[in-house]
C-alpha positions as CSV (number, residue, x, y, z in Angstrom):
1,X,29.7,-0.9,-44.5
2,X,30.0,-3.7,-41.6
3,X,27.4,-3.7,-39.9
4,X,27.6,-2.6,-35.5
5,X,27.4,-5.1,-33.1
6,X,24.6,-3.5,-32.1
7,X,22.9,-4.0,-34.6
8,X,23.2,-7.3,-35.6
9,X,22.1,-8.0,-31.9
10,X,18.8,-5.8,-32.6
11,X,18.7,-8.4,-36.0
12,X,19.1,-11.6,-33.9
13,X,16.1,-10.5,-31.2
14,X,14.2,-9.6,-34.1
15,X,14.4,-13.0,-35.4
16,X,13.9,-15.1,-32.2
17,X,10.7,-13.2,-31.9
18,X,9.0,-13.7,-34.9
19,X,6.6,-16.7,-35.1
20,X,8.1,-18.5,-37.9
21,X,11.2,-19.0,-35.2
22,X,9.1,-20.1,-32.8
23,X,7.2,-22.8,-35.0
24,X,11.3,-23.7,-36.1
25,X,12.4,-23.9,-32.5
26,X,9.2,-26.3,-31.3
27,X,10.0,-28.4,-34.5
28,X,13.2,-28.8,-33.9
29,X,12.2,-29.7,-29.9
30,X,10.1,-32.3,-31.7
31,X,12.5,-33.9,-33.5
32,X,14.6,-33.8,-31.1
33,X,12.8,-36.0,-28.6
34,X,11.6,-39.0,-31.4
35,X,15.5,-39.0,-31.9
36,X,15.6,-39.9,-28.0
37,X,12.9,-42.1,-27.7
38,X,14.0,-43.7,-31.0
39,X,17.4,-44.2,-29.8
40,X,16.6,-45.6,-26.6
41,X,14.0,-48.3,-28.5
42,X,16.8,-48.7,-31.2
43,X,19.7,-49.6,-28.3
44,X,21.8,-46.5,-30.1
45,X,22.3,-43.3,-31.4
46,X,20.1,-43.1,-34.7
47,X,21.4,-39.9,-35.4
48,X,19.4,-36.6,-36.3
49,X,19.6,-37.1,-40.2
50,X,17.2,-40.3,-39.7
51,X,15.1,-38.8,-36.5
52,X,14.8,-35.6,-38.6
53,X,13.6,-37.7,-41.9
54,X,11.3,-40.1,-40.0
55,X,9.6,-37.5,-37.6
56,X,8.9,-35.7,-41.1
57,X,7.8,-38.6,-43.2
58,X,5.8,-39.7,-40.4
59,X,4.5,-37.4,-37.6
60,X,5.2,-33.8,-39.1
61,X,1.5,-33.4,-40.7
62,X,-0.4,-34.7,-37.4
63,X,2.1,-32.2,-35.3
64,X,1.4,-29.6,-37.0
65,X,-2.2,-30.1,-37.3
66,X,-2.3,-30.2,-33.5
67,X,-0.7,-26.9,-33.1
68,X,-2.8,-24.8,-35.2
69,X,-5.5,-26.7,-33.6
70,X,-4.1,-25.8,-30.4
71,X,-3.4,-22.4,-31.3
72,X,-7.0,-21.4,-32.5
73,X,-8.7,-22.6,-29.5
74,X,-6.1,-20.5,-26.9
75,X,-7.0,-17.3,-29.4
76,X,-10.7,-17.7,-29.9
């Protein structure tokens, strides 16, 4: 059975609303800017392979120890 177009539309808003998107889509928002700053310091393009394995190796623990940081104090 193929699945409706309708359906796979309900799946895709389903999925953009759950949390573990969300924590994706700021990580990847992350990442995206130490690519930019590292590029601009760099003089080029250090591509996302390198921004992605540097932002994890080095800044992906504090980050994310911020957020649920910052998360628990906006719920409590």
């Amino acid at each position: 059975m193929v699945p409706s177009m309708d359906s796979a539309q309900d799946g895709r808003a389903l999925l953009i609303n759950t949390n573990l998107y969300k924590e994706f889509q700021a990580e990847k928002e992350e990442i995206l800017k130490y690519k930019w700053i590292e590029s601009e310091r760099a003089g080029h393009d250090i591509g996302f392979e390198r921004a992605l394995v540097e932002w994890i190796t080095n800044h992906r623990a504090g980050w994310r120890k911020a957020r649920q940081q910052a998360n628990a104090a906006a719920g409590a």
